[in-house]
C-alpha positions as CSV (number, residue, x, y, z in Angstrom):
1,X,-0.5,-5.4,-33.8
2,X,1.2,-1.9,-34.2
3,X,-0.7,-1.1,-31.2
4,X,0.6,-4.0,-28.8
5,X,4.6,-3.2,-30.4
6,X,4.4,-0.3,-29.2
7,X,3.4,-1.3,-25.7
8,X,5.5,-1.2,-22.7
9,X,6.3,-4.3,-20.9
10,X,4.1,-3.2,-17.7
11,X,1.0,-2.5,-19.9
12,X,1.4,-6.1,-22.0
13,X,1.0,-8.2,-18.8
14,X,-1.5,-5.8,-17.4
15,X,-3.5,-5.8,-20.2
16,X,-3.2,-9.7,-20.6
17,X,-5.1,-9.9,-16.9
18,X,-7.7,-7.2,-17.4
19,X,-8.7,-8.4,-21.3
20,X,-10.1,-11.6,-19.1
21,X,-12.6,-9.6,-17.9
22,X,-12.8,-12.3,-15.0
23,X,-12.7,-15.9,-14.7
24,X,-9.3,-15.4,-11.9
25,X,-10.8,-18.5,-9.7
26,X,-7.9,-19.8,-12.7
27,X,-5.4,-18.1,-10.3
28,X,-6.5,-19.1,-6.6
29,X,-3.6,-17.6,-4.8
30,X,-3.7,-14.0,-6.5
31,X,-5.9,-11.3,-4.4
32,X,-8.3,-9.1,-7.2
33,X,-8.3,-5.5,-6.5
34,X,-9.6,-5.1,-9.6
35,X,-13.2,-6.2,-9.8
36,X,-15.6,-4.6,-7.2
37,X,-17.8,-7.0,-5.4
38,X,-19.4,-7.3,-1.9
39,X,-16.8,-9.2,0.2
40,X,-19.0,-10.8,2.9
41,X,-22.1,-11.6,1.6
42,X,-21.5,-14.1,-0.2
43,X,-19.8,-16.2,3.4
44,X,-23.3,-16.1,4.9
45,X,-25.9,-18.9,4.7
46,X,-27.1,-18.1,1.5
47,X,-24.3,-20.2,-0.2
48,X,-24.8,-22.6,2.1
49,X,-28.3,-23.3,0.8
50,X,-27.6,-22.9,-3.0
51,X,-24.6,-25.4,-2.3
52,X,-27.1,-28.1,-1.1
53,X,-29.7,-27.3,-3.9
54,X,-26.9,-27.9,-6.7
55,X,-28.0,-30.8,-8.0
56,X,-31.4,-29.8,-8.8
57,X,-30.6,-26.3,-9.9
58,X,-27.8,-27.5,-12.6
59,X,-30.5,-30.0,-14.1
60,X,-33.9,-27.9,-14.1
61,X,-34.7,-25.0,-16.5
62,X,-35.5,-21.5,-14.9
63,X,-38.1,-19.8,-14.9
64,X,-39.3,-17.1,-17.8
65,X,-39.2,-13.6,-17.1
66,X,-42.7,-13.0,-15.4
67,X,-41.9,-15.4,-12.9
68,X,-38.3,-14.1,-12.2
69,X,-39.5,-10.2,-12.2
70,X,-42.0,-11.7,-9.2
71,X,-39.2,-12.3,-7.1
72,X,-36.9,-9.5,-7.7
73,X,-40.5,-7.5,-6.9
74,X,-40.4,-9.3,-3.5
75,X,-36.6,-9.1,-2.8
76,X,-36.2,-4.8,-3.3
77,X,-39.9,-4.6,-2.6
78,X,-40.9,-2.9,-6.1
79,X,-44.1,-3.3,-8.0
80,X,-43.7,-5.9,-10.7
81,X,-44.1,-3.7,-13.4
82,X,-41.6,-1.4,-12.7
83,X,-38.8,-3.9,-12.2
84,X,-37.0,-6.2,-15.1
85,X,-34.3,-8.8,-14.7
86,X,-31.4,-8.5,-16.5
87,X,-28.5,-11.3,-16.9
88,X,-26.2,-9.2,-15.2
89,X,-27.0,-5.4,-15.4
90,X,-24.2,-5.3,-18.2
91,X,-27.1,-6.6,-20.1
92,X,-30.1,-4.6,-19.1
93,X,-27.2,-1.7,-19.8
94,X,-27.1,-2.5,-23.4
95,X,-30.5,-2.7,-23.9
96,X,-31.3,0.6,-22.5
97,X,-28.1,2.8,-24.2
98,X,-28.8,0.9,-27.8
99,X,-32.3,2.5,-27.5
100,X,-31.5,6.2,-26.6
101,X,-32.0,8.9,-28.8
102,X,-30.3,12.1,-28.9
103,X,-27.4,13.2,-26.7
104,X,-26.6,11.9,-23.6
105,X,-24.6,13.7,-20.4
106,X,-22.0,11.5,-18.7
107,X,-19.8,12.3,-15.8
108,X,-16.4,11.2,-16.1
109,X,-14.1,9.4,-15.2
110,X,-16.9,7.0,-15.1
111,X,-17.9,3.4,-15.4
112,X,-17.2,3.0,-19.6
113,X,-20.6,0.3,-20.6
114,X,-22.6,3.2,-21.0
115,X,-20.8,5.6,-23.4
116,X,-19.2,2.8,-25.4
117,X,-22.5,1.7,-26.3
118,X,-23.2,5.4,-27.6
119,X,-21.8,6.6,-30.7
120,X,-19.2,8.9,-29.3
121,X,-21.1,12.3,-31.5
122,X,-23.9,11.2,-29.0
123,X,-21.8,11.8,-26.2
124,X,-21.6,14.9,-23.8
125,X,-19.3,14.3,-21.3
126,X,-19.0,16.6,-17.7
127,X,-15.1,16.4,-15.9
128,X,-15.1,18.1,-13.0
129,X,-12.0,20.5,-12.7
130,X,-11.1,20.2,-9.1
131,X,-8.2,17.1,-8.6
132,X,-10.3,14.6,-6.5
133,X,-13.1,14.8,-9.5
134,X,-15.6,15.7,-6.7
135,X,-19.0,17.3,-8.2
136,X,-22.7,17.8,-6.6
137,X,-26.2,18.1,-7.9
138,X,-25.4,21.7,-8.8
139,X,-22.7,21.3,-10.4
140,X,-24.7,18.6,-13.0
141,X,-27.3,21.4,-13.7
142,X,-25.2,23.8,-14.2
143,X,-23.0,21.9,-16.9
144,X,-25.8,20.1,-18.4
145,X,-27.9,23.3,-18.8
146,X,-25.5,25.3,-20.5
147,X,-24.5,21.8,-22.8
148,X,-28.2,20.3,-23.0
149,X,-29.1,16.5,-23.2
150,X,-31.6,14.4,-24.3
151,X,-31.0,12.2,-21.4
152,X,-28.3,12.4,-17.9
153,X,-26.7,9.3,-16.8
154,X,-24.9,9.4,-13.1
155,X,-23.4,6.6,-11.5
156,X,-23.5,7.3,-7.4
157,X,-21.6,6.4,-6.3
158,X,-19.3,7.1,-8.9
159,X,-17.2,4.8,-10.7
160,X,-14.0,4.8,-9.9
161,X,-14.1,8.4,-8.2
162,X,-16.0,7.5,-5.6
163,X,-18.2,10.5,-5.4
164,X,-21.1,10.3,-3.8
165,X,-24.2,13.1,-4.2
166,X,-26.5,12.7,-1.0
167,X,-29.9,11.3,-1.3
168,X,-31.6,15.4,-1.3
169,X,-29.0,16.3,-4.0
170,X,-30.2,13.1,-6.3
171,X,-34.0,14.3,-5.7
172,X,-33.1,17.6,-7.3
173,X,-31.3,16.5,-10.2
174,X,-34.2,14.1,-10.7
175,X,-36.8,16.9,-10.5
176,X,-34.5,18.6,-13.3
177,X,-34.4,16.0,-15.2
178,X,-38.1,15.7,-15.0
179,X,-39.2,19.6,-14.8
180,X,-36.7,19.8,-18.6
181,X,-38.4,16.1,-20.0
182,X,-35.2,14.9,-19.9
183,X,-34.5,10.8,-19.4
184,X,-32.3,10.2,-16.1
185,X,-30.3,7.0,-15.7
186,X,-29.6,6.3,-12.1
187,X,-26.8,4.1,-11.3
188,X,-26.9,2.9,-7.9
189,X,-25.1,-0.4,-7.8
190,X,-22.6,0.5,-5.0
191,X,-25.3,2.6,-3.0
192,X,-25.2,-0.2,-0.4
193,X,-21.6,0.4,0.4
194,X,-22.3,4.2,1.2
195,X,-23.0,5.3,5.2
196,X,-26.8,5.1,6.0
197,X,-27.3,2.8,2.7
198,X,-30.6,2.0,3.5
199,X,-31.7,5.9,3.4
200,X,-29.8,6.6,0.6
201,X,-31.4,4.3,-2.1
202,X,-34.1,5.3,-4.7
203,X,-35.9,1.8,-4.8
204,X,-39.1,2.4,-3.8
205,X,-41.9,3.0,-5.9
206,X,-42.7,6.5,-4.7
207,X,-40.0,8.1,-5.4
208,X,-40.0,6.3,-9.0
209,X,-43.7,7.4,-9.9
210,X,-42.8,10.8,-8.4
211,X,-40.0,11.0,-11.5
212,X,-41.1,8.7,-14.3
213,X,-38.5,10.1,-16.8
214,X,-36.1,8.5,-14.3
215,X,-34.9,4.5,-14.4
216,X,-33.0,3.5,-11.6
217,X,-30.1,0.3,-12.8
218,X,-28.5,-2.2,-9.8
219,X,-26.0,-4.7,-10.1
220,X,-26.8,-7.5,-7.6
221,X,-23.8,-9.3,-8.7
222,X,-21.9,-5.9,-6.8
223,X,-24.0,-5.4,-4.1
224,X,-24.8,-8.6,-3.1
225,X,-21.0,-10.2,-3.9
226,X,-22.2,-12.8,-6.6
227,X,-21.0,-12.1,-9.5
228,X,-21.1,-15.2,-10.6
229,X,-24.3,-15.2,-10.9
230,X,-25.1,-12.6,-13.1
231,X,-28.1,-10.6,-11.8
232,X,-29.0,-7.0,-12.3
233,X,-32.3,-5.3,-12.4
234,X,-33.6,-1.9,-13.7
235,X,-36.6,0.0,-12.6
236,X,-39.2,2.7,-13.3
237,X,-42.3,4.0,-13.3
238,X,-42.1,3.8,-16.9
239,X,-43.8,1.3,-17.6
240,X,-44.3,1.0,-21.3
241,X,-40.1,1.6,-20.7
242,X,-40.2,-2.5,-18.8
243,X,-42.1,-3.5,-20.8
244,X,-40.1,-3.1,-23.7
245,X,-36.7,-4.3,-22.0
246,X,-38.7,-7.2,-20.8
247,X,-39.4,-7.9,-24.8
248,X,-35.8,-7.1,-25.7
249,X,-34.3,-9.9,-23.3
250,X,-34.5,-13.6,-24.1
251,X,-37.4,-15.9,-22.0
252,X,-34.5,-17.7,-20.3
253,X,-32.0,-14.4,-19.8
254,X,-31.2,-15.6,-15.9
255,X,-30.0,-19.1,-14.9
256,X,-31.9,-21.3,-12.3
257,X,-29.0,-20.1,-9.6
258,X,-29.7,-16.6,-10.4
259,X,-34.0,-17.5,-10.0
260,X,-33.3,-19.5,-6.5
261,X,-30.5,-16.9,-4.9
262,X,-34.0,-14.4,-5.6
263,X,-36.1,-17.4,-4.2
264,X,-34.3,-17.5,-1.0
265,X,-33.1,-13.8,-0.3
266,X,-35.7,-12.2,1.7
267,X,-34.9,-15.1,4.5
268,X,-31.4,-13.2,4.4
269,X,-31.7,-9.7,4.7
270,X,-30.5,-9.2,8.2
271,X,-27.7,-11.0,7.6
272,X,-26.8,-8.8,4.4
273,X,-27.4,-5.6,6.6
274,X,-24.9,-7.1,8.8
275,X,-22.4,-7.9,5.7
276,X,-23.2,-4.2,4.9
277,X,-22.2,-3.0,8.6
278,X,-19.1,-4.9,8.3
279,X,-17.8,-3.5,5.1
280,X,-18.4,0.3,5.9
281,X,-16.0,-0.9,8.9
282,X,-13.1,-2.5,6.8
283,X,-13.4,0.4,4.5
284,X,-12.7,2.8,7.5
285,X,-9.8,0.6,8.6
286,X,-8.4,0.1,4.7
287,X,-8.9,4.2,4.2
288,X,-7.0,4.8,7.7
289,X,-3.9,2.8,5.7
290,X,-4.1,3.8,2.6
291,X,-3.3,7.5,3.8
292,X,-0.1,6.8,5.8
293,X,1.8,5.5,2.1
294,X,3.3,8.5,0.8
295,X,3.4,7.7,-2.9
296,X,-0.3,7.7,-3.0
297,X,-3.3,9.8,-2.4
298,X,-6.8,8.5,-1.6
299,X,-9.7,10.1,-2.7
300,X,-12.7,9.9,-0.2
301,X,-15.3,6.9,-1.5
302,X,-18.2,6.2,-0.7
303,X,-18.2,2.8,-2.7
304,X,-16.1,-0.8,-2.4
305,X,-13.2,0.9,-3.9
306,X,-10.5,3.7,-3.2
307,X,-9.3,5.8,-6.6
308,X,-5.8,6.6,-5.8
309,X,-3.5,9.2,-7.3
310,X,0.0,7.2,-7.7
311,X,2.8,10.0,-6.8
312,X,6.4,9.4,-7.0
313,X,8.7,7.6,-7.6
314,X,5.6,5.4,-9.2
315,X,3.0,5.6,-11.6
316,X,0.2,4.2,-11.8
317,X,1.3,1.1,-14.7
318,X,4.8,0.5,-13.2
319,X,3.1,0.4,-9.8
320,X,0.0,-1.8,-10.8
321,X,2.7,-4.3,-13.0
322,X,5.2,-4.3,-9.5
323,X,1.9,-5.6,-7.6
324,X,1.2,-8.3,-9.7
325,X,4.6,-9.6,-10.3
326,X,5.7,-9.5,-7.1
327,X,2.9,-9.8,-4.7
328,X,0.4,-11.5,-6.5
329,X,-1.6,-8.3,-6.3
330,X,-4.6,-7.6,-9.1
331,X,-5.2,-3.9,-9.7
332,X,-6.9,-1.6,-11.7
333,X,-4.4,1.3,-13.4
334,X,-7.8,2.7,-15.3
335,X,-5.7,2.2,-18.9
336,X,-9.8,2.6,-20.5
337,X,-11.0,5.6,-18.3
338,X,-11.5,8.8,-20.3
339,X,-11.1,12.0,-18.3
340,X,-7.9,11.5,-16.1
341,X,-4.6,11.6,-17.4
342,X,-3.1,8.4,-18.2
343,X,-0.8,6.5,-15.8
344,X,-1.6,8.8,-13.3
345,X,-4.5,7.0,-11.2
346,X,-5.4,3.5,-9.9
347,X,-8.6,2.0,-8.9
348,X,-8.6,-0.5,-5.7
349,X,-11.3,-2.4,-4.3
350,X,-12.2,-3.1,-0.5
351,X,-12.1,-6.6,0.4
352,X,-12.0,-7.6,4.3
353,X,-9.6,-6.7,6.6
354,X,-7.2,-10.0,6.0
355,X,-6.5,-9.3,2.6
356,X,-6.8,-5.3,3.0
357,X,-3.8,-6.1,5.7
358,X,-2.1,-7.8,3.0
359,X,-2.4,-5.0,0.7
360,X,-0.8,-2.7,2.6
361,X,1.8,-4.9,3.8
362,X,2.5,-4.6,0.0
363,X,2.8,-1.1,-0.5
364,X,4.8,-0.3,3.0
365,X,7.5,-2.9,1.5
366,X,7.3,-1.0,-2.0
367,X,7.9,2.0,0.2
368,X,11.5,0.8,1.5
């Protein structure tokens, strides 16, 4: 209670949105900035098929977990024993950081379900020391071999910096990790969003048997822009590694939606390519406003998000609280993320290029 008296007005009603953690289909006419999804998948057929299977998928049971990790094989074409499903990756997340042992290197700012499932003694955290927090694969060895770690966790691209270390730079860092019998989490959930996405992934079983320290975590419910249907996977060589997660997750962990959206996906890939496409173009666009506002600076992304640097007369609270009361505008002023200085930065997503247009239209009225 001391805490919330001593809260400023701005940070009370912020904090009463992002406490929710979600559930804004409550609020129909706001636009959320905040959470980080795909924004066209999820208008292509696809829905349009799970819409007219409804009935039978709300009154059946899914299926258990061999059945489920058969399909998420097929749909990121990965050998069944290196892939489990995970009821959202938020859950294959806690699994895997409740069962780490010694330290663990973090980047940050970065996305906070990893280290908050660490005790924070276990913790060693990288910032980079440049103001855009950019970094590369050298720069990771470097820190982490003069501060060693039992195991190296990167989100790429990073979350909410944006960075983004190439596909050659990951391979090296992997063979680190690997050459020094170190564990390495990969990230990858907003790899999709980056420029040549399809190049840039590490879902394919050659690359995970060439490093089988590494494990390589998705969010579907990101990538794919259904969130709502909580769907992550985790993969690896590793196999006595599955195995385990697959034991520490419940027979039933996904919901029948969840089993049919992996049912039905390969029938849809070119049409998620093409979602793909269309987002790296709205981001352009978005990016190409976002620079002509002078009381912000945008720091390059490779992901469905911009982190912005919120100059004066703003800051990052006042200007996140002014959004939301007066434009019905939900976004993120990062009041959780370690390694920036408070009220000072802001995390946006990309949606499409209607409400990006309305997002700007925003800020150049906050400007006058």
């Amino acid at each position: 209670m001391a805490e919330n008296s001593n809260m400023t007005a701005d940070q009370k009603l912020l904090r009463q949105y992002y406490s929710r953690y979600g559930g804004f289909w409550r609020f129909p006419d706001m636009l959320d900035y905040c959470y980080l999804v795909n924004p066209y998948f999820n208008r292509s057929a696809i829905i349009k098929e799970m819409q007219d299977f409804f009935p039978i998928l709300v009154s059946e049971y899914p299926s258990g977990m061999g059945v489920n990790a058969g399909l998420a094989s097929e749909c990121w074409n990965i050998k069944q024993e290196h892939i489990v499903v995970g009821n959202g990756a938020a859950e294959l997340i806690k699994a895997i950081m409740e069962s780490l042992e010694g330290k663990v290197g973090v980047v940050r700012p970065t996305f906070e379900e990893y280290p908050n499932r660490m005790p924070a003694e276990q913790v060693e955290t990288f910032v980079p020391q440049n103001e855009m927090f950019r970094y590369g694969a050298d720069d990771l060895i470097a820190y982490f071999s003069q501060h060693p770690v039992d195991t190296l966790l990167l989100i790429n691209p990073d979350n909410p910096s944006g960075n983004f270390v190439p596909v050659d730079g990951i391979h090296k860092v992997a063979q680190w990790c690997e050459d020094n019998g170190m564990q390495f989490i990969l990230d990858e959930s907003f790899v999709d969003f980056s420029v040549d996405y399809e190049r840039n992934t590490f879902l394919h079983d050659e690359i995970l048997e060439k490093y089988p320290h590494m494990c390589v975590m998705k969010s579907i419910s990101k990538s794919y822009g259904v969130p709502g249907l909580r769907l992550g996977i985790l993969c690896s060589a590793n196999e006595m590694l599955i195995a385990k997660m697959k034991k520490q997750v419940s027979i039933w962990n996904i919901n029948s939606f969840a089993e049919f959206f992996m049912q039905i996906y390969p029938k849809y890939r070119e049409e998620y390519k093409h979602a793909c496409d269309q987002f790296l173009q709205a981001r352009e666009d978005f990016e190409v406003e976002l620079r002509k506002i002078p009381f912000v600076k945008v720091m390059p992304s490779q992901a469905n998000y911009f982190f912005l640097e919120v100059l004066p007369p703003y800051d990052a609270q006042g200007l996140c609280a002014t959004l939301l009361k007066d434009y019905n505008i939900l976004a993120s002023a990062c009041l959780a993320k370690k390694g920036i200085e408070p009220n000072r930065y802001m995390r946006i997503a990309v949606r499409d290029h209607a409400d990006n247009g309305k997002f700007i239209a925003a800020l150049k009225d906050l400007i006058k």
